[in-house]
C-alpha positions in Angstrom: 9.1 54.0 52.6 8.7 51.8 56.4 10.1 48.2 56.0 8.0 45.7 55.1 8.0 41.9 55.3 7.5 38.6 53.3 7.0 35.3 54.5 9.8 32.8 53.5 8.8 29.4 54.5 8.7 30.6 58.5 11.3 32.9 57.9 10.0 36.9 58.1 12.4 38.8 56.2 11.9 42.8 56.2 12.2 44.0 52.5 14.1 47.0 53.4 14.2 51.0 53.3 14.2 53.0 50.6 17.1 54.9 50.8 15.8 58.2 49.7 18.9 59.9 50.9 21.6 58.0 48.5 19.0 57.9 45.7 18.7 62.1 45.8 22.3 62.3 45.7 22.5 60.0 42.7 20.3 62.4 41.1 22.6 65.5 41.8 25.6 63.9 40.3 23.5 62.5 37.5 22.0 66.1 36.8 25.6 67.0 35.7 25.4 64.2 33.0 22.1 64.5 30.9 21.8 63.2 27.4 23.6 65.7 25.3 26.9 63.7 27.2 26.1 60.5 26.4 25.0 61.5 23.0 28.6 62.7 22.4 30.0 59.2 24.5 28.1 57.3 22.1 29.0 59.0 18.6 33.0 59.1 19.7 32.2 55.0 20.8 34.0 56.7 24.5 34.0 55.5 28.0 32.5 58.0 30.2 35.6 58.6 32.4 34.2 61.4 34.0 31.1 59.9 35.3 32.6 56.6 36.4 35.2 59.2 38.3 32.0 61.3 39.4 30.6 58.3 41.1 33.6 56.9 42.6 34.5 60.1 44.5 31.0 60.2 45.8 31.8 56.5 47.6 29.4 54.7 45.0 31.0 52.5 43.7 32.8 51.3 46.7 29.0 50.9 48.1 29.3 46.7 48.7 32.9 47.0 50.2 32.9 46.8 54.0 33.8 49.9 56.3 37.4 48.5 57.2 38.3 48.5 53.5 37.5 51.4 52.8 34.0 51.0 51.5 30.4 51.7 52.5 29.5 48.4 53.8 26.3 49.0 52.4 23.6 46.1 51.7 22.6 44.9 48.3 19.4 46.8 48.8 21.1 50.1 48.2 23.6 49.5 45.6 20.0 48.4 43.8 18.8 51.9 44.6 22.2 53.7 43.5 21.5 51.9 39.8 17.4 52.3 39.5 18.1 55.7 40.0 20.7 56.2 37.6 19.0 54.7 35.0 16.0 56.8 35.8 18.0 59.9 35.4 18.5 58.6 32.0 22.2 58.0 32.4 23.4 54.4 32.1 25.5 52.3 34.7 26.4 49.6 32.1 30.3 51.5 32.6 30.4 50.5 36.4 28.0 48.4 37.3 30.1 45.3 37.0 32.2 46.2 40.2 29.5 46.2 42.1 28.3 42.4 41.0 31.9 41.1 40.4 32.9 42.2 44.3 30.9 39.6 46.1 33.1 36.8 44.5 35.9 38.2 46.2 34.4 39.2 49.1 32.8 36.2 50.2 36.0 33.8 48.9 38.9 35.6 48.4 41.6 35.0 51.5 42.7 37.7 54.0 45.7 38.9 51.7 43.4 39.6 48.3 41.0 41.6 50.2 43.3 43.6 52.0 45.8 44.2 48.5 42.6 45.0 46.4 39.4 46.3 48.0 40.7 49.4 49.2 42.7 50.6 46.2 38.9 49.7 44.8 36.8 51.9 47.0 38.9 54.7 46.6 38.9 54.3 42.5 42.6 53.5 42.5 42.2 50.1 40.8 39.0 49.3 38.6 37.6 46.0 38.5 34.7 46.2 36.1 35.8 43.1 33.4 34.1 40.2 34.2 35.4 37.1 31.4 32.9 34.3 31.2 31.4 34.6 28.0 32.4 32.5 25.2 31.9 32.7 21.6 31.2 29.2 21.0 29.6 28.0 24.3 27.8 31.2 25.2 25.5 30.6 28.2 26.2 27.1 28.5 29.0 27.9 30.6 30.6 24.4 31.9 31.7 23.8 28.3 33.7 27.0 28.1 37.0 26.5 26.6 39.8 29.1 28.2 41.7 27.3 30.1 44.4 27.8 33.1 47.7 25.4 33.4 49.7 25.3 36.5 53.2 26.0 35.9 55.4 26.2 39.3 53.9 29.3 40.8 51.5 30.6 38.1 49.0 29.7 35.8 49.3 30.1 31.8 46.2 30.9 30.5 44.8 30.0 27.1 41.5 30.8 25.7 39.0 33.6 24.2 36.2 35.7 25.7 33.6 37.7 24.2 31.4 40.3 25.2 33.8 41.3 28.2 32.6 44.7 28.8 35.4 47.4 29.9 38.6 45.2 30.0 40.0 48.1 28.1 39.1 50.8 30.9 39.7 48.2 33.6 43.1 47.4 35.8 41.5 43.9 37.2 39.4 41.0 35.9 37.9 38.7 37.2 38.3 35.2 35.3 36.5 32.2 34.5 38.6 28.9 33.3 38.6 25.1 33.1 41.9 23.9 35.3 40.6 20.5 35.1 39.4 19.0 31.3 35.6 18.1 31.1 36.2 14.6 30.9 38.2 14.1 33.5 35.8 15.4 36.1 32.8 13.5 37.9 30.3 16.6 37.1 30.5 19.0 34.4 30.6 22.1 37.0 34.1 20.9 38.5 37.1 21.8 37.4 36.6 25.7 36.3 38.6 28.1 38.5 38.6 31.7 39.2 41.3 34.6 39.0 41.9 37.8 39.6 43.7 38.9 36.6 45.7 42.1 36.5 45.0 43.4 33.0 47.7 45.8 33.1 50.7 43.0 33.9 49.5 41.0 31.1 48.8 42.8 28.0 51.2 42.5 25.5 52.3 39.3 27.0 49.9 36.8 26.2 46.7 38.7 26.2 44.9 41.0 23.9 42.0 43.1 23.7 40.1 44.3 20.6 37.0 46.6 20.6 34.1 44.9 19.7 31.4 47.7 18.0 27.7 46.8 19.4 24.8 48.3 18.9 24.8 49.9 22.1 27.9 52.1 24.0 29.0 49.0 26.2 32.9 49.0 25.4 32.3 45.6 24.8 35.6 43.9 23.7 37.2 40.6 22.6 40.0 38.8 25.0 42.5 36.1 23.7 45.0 34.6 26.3 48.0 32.8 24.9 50.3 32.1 27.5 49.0 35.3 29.9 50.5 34.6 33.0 48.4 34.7 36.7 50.3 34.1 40.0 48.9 31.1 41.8 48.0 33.8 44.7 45.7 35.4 42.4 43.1 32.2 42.6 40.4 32.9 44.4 39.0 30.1 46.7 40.0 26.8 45.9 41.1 25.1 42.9 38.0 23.7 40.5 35.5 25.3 42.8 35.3 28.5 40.4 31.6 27.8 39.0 30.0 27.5 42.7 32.0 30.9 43.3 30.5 32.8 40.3 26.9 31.3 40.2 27.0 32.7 44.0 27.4 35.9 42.6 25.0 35.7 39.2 22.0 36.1 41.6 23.6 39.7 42.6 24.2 40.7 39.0 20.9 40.1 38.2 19.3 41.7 40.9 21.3 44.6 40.7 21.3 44.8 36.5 17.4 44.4 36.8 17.4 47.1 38.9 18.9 49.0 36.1 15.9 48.4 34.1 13.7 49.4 36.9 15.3 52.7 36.4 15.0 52.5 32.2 11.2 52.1 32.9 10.9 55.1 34.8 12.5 56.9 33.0 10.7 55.7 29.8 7.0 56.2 31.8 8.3 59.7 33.0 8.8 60.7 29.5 5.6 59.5 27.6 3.5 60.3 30.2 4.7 64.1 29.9 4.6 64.0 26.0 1.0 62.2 26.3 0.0 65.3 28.5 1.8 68.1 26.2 1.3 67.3 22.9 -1.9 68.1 20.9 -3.1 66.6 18.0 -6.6 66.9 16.4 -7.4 69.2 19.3 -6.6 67.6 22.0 -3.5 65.8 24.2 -2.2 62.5 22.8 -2.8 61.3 26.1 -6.3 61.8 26.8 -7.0 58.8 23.8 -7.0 55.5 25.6 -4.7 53.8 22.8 -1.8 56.0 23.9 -2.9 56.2 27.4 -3.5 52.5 28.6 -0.1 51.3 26.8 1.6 53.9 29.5 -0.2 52.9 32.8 0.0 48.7 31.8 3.8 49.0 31.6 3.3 51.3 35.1 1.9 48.3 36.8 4.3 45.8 35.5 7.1 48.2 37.1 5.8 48.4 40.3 5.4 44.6 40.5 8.8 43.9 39.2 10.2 46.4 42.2 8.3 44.2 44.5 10.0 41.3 43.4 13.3 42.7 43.3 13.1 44.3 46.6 12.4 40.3 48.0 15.4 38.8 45.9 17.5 41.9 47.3 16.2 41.2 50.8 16.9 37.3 51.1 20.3 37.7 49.4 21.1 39.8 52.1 19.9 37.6 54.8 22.1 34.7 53.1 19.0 32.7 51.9 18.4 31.3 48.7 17.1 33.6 46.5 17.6 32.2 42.8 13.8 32.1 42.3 13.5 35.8 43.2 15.8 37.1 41.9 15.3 35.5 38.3 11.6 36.3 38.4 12.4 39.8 39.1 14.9 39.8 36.0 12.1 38.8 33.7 9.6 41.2 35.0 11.8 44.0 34.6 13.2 43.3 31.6 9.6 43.2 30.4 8.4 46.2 32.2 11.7 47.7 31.1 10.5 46.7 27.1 7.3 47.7 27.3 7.5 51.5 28.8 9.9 51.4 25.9 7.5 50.5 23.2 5.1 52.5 25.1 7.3 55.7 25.0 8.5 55.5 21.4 5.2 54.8 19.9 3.9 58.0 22.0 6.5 60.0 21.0 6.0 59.2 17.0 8.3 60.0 14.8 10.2 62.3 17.5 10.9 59.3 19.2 13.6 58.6 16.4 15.1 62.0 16.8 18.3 61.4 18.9 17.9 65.1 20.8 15.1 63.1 22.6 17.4 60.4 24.2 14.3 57.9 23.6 15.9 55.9 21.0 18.7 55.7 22.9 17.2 54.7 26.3 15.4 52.3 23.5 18.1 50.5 22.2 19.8 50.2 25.7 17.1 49.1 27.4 16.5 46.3 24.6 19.4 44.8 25.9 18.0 43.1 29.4 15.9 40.9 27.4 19.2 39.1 26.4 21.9 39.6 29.5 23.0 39.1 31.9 20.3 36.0 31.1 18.0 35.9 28.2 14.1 35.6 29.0 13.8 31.9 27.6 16.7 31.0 30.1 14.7 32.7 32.9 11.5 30.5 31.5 13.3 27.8 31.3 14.2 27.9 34.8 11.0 29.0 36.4 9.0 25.4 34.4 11.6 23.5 35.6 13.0 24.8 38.7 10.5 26.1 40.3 7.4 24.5 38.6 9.0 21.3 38.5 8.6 20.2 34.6 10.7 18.3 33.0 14.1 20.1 31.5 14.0 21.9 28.4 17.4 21.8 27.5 
């Protein structure tokens, strides 16, 4: 695909290549996993070691990480090709592709001595950082009201607190930590006070942290964190103290573009199949496909796709630049999440009752895909933004 361009204000920004190289090797390493492995994943509730490993090896993971740490030093724009196209493959990034989101919080404010301690033992697959603990289970996505906190004492912080929904931590050597340093009312604004940390996982279980599975419906190795008393080295604060939620909202507008690229992939994957099954399969004398009930379902959710690439592509394309691109990159979230959905519905309702037979992969793909309509924002979040933010009505909530 040639470059385009958008108009931003009077700023021309090219939307980028395609990068039809990286994406065909995506799809050779991915041809080595097909459903019948994450079938087997899923049953045993496992981590899929050997595809995370697969990836690494290949330089993937370590796509965001500058040349002179060992990485690619590739733009956004690609590590959002490296996950459309796994998801299209019908595989699932949800094991990885935290690394990829959580890297720009320590690449764009961690000092001189984090980056060169952690990024390379990252790009080569030495260290994993794929937990990311923000969530809480009473303050959810109303994240200034979180309640793990981080108490100096002499050279390192005790932390105390609980996280939910912290994918990985139990396949991960590093995480990356949200906490209030500062109590709520003592601060002038709500968003002061909360710091990040790189925590090493591995020099604090048993002492003061633990980690339980937490079974979802979906193969996400979600888990459970408690700190009590874990102990981080004041070194291991990235940026400055209190400045923690300007750190990690710089970096939500990443995750989502890159995890909506994810369901860029899942619609693929999902139009792919139904469109072949439409084509195939005979019933009353003649293909599914050629009735308009089965067939317009199909080609709507087609269009929505293509649109919600378009959108992506922008957000991708003014992150990189360094312009704001928090509109973009939440309108692209909804529209793929939706586009996502509906070449979901679309497949399993053309696939019948086959579509509940697991040897297909589409109730799988179903029940994975289902899951960008809640994280890493929930729709009526992203609705709420667009009225108010970018629509200018009055707040919602």
């Amino acid at each position: 695909m040639t470059a385009a361009a958008t108009r931003i204000e009077d700023v021309s920004v090219p939307l980028g290549e395609d990068f039809a190289e990286i994406r065909e090797s995506v799809r050779r390493i991915c041809a080595d996993f097909p459903g019948a492995y994450w079938r087997d994943l899923e049953a045993r509730e496992a981590y899929p070691t050997e595809f995370v490993q697969a990836l690494t090896k290949a330089g993937f993971l370590g796509a965001l990480i500058p040349e002179n740490y060992g990485g690619a030093g590739l733009p956004l724009r690609a590590a959002a090709a490296i996950l459309e196209e796994i998801h299209a493959a019908g595989c699932n990034a949800g094991a990885c592709h935290a690394q990829m989101y959580i890297m720009g919080t320590l690449l764009r404010h961690g000092n001189a001595r984090q980056k060169t301690q952690y990024l390379p033992q990252i790009a080569s697959g030495a260290l994993r950082l794929q937990a990311f603990g923000v969530t809480e289970p009473t303050t959810g996505t109303d994240t200034t009201k979180l309640k793990t906190r981080a108490v100096r004492e002499g050279d390192h912080y005790l932390i105390y607190g609980q996280k939910v929904w912290t994918s990985r931590a139990l396949h991960s050597d590093l995480m990356l930590l949200l906490a209030r340093t500062t109590p709520v009312d003592q601060v002038k604004r709500k968003t002061e006070g909360l710091s990040v940390f790189l925590l090493d996982i591995r020099d604090c279980r048993g002492k003061g942290l633990e980690i339980k599975p937490l079974p979802a419906m979906v193969n996400h190795n979600a888990t459970e964190v408690f700190f009590d008393g874990a102990r981080v080295p004041a070194e291991n604060l990235i940026g400055e103290e209190g400045k923690g939620f300007k750190y990690i909202l710089d970096g939500m507008n990443a995750e989502r573009i890159l995890v909506s690229c994810e369901a860029l992939g899942d619609a693929r994957w999902f139009t792919q199949k139904a469109v072949a099954y439409a084509s195939e399969r005979v019933v009353f004398d003649r293909p599914i496909g050629q009735n308009q009930g089965v067939q317009f379902p199909i080609a709507r959710a087609y269009a929505e796709t293509q649109a919600a690439d378009l959108m992506l592509r922008k957000a991708a394309a003014l992150f990189q630049a360094g312009l704001p691109c928090g509109d973009e990159a939440n309108l692209g979230k909804l529209l793929a999440s939706e586009a996502a959905w509906h070449a979901a519905e679309a497949c399993m309702q053309t696939h019948g009752g086959f579509g509940y037979a697991r040897e297909y992969d589409v109730e799988r793909k179903w029940r994975e895909t289902r899951l960008f309509q809640i994280a890493p924002i929930s729709t009526n979040l992203v609705l709420s933004y667009i009225g108010e933010h970018i629509l200018g009505m009055p707040r919602s909530y």
